[in-house]
C-alpha beads as a LAMMPS data file, in Angstrom:
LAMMPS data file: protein, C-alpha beads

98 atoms
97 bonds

1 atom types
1 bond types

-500.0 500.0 xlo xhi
-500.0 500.0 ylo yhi
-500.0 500.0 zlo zhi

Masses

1 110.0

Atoms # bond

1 1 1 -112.668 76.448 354.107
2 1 1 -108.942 75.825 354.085
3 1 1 -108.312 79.578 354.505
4 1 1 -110.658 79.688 356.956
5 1 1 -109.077 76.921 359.011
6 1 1 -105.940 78.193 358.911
7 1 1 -106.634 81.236 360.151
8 1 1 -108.514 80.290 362.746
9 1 1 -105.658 78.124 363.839
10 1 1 -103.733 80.758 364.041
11 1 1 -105.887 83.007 366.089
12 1 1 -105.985 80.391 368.706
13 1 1 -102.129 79.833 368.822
14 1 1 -101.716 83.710 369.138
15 1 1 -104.292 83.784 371.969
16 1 1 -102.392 81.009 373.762
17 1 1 -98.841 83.140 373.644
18 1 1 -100.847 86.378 374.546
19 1 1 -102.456 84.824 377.851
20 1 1 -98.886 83.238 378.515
21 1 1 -96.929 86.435 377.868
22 1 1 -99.361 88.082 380.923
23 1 1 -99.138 85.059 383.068
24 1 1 -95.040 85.947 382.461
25 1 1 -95.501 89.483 383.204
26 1 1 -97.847 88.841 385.920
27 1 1 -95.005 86.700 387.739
28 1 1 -92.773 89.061 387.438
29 1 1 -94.690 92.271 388.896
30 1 1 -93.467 93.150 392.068
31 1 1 -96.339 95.208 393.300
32 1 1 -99.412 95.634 394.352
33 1 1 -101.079 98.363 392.228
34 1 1 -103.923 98.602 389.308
35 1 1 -101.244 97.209 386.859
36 1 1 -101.527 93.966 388.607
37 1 1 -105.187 94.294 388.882
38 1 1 -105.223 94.588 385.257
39 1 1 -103.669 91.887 384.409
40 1 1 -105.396 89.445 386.603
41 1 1 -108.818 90.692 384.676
42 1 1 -106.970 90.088 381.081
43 1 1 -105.920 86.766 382.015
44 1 1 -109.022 85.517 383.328
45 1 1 -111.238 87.168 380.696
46 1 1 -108.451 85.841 377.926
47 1 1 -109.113 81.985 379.915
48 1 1 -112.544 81.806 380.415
49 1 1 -114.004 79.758 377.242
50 1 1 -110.741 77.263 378.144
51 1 1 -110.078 77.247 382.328
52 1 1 -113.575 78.785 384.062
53 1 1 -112.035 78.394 387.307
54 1 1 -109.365 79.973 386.706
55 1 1 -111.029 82.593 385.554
56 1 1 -112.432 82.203 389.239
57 1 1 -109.570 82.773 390.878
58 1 1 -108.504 85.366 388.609
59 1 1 -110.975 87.431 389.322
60 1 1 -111.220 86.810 393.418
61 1 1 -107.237 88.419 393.417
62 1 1 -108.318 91.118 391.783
63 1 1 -111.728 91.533 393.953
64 1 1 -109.425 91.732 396.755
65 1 1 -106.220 93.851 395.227
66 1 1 -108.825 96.169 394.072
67 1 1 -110.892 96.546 397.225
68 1 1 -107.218 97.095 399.291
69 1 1 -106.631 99.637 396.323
70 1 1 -110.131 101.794 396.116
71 1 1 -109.709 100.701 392.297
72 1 1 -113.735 100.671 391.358
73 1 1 -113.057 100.121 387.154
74 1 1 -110.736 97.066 388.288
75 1 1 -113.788 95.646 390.906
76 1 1 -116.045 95.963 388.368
77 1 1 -114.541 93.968 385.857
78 1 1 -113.523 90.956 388.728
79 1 1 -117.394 91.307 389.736
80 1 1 -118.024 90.582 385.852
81 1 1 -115.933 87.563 385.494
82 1 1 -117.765 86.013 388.798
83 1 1 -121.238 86.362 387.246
84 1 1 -119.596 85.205 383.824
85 1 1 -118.184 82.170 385.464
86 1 1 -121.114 80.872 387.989
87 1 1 -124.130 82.198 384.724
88 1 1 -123.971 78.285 384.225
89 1 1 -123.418 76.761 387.345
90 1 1 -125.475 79.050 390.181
91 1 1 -128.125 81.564 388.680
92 1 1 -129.015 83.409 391.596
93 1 1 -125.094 83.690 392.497
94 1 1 -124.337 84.740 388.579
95 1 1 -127.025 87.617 389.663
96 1 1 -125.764 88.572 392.966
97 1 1 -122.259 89.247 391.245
98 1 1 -124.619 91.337 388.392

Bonds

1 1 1 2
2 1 2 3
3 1 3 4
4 1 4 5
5 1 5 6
6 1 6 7
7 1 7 8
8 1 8 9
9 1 9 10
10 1 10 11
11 1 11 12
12 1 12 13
13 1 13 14
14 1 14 15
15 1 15 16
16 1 16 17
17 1 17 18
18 1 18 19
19 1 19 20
20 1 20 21
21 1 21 22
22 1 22 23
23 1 23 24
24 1 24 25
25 1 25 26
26 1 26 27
27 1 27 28
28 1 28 29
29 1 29 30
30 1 30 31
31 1 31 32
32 1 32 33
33 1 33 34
34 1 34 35
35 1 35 36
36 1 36 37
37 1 37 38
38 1 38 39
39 1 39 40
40 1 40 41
41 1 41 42
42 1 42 43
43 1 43 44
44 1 44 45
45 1 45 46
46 1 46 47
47 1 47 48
48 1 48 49
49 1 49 50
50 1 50 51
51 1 51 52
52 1 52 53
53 1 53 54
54 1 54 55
55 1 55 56
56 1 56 57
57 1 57 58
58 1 58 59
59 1 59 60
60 1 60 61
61 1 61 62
62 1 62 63
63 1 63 64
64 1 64 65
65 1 65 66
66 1 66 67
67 1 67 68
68 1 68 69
69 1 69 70
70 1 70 71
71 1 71 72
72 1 72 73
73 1 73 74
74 1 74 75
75 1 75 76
76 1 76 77
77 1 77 78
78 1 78 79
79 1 79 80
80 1 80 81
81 1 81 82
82 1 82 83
83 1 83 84
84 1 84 85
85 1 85 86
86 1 86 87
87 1 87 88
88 1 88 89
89 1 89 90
90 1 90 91
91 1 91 92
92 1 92 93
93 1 93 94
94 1 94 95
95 1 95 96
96 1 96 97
97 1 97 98
């Protein structure tokens, strides 16, 4: 149990430093491209069990970055983070962004 503990610990420390090392990264991108639309989806995939909405507005910038961008793989994956994020809240919503 100890071992088990610590470990787990540990996995949520690294996660925190990942999702803060994009957020850094994110800042710092310059551009408008399918790097940034990448990163939007990692962050709010990597926050969703913590921050739903932001997850939410995660995935909305890259709905919109990727529709400017014709970037279908990076639409797809905002469009899965909107039905992950309202599947408690709104149903029918949850199955509109299915």
């Amino acid at each position: 149990m100890l071992f088990l503990s610590i470990f787990m610990a540990g996995n949520i420390f690294a996660q925190k430093v990942n999702i803060d090392s994009l957020e850094n990264v994110l800042k710092s991108h310059r551009y408008d491209d399918t790097i940034k639309v990448n990163l939007l989806n990692a962050i709010g995939y990597g926050v969703y069990t913590k921050d739903a909405e932001k997850t939410r507005r995660y995935a909305i910038q890259s709905g919109i970055l990727s529709d400017k961008l014709h970037f279908l793989k990076g639409k797809s994956v905002s469009l899965f983070l909107m039905c992950s994020y309202y599947q408690n809240i709104d149903k029918p919503k949850s199955l509109d962004y299915a």
